[in-house]
N, C-alpha and C positions, 0 to 999 in steps of 0.2 A: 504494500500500500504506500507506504511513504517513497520509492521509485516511482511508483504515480505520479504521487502530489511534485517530486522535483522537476520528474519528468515536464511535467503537464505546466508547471508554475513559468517559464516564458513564452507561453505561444494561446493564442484566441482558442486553437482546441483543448487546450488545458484547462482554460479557463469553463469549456463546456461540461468537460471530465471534472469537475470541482464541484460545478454546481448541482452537477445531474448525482451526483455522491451525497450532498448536505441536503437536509429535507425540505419537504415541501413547502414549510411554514417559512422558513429561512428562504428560500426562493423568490417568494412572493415578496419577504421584506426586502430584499436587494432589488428586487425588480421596480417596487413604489421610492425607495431609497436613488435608484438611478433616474428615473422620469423625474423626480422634481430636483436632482442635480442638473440634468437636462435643462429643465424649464426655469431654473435661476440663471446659470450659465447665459441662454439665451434671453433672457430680461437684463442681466448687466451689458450683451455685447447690445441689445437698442438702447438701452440708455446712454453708453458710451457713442453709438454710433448719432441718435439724436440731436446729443449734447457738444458732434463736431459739427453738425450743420444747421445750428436753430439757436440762436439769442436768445436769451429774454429779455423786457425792456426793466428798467430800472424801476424796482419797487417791485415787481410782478414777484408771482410764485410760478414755474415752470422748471425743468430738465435744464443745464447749459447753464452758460457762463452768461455775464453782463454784455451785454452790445460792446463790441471797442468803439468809442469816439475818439477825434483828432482833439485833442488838446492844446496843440501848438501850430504852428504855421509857416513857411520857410521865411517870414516875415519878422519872427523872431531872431532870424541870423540874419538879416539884412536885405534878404533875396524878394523880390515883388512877384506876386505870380496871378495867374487870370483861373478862376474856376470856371468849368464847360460840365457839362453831364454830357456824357454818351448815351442816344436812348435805346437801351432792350426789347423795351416793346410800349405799349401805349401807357403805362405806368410804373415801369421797372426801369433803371439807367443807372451808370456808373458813375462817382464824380471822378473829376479830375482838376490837377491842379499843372497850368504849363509856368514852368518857371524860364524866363527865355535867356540867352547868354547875351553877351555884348557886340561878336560878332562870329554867328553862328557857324557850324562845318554843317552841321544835322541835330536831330533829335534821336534822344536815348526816351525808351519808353519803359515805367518802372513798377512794378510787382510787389506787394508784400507778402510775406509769408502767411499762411493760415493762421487767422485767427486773427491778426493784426491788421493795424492801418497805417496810413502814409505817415504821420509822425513820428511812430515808434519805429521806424526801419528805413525807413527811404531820405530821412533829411540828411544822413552825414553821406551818403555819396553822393548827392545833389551839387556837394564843395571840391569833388574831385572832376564829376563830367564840367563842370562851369569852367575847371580852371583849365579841361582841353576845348573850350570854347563850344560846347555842348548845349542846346537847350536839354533840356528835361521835362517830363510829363511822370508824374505822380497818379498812380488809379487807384483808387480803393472797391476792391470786391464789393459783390452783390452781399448787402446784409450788413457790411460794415463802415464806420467811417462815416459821410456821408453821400454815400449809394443810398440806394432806397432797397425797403424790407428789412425782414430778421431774419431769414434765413441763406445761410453761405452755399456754395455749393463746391465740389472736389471734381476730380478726374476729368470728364470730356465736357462737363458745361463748365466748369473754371478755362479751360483751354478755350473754350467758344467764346469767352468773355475776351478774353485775352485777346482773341480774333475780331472783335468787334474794336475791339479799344486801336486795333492795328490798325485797321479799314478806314475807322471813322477820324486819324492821323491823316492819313493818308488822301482820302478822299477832299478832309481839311487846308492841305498843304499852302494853299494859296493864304492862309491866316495861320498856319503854323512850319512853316520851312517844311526841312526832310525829315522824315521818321525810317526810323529804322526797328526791328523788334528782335 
C-alpha cells in the first residue's frame, strides 16, 4: 500500500488512486472543499481584473483604485502648452496637451503607463525632447486624467487609442508640425 501512495503521490493518476482508496464521505468533502476554492480563486482574478480597468470617482464605494487626475501642468516648469481632445466617438475622447518647441524638427507623441496620467510620467522627458528641439504631445488614456469616463482599457483598444491619437497628429499637421509615433 504505501508503494501506492508514493507511487501515485506525483502524477493526476495518483491523485485518482488516492481518492478512489479514502471514503466516500471524505470524497464529497474535497470535492465541495475544491469548487469553492475554484469559485474564490475566480472572484479575486474579476476583482483584480475589474479593478485594472474601472475607477471609481472620488467619495464612491466600488472595486478599483481613485480616478488619476493631472495635478500639475508643464506650466509649472515653465513650458506653455495648448489642450485639444481627440474624439473617440460622439462622447468619449482623449485629452491632450501639445507643448511646442522653439524651432521645431517634428513631434514626439507621449504614453503613460497604466494607471497613470500625463503629470506623473511624461513631464521630465518633455525637458529632454525640447532640448533636441522637439515639440511634444502628452495623451492621457481613456478613463484617466482628463479623457472622459472611468473606465481604462488594455491590449488592442489601448493600441487603437494610440492609433487614433497618431491619425488625429497627423491629419492635424497643418496646426501641429510633424508627428511621428
Amino acid at each position: 500500500m504505501k508503494g501506492v501512495i508514493a507511487f501515485a503521490g506525483g502524477s493526476g493518476l495518483g491523485c485518482f488512486i488516492i481518492a478512489w482508496l479514502i471514503g466516500k464521505q471524505t470524497r464529497k468533502r474535497l470535492i465541495h472543499l475544491g469548487l469553492i476554492l475554484i469559485t474564490v480563486i475566480n472572484l479575486m482574478a474579476f476583482i483584480t481584473a475589474y479593478s485594472l480597468t474601472n475607477y471609481k470617482s472620488y467619495g464612491g464605494f466600488c472595486f478599483g483604485i481613485p480616478r488619476p487626475i493631472n495635478s500639475r501642468t508643464t506650466t509649472d516648469l515653465g513650458r506653455e502648452f495648448v489642450t485639444q481632445n481627440i474624439p473617440i466617438n460622439s462622447n468619449k475622447w482623449l485629452e491632450t496637451w501639445l507643448i511646442p518647441a522653439a524651432s521645431s524638427k517634428g513631434t514626439v507623441i507621449l504614453f503613460p503607463g497604466q494607471g497613470s496620467v500625463k503629470d506623473k510620467q511624461l513631464l521630465a522627458p518633455i525637458k529632454i525632447f525640447h532640448s533636441l528641439n522637439y515639440d511634444t504631445v502628452l495623451v492621457d488614456y481613456q478613463g484617466v486624467g482628463g479623457s472622459s469616463g472611468s473606465k481604462t482599457t488594455i491590449g488592442a483598444k489601448k493600441s487603437e487609442r494610440c492609433s487614433f491619437s497618431n491619425d488625429f497628429c497627423t491629419t492635424n499637421s497643418s496646426k501641429l508640425a510633424n508627428y511621428t509615433l
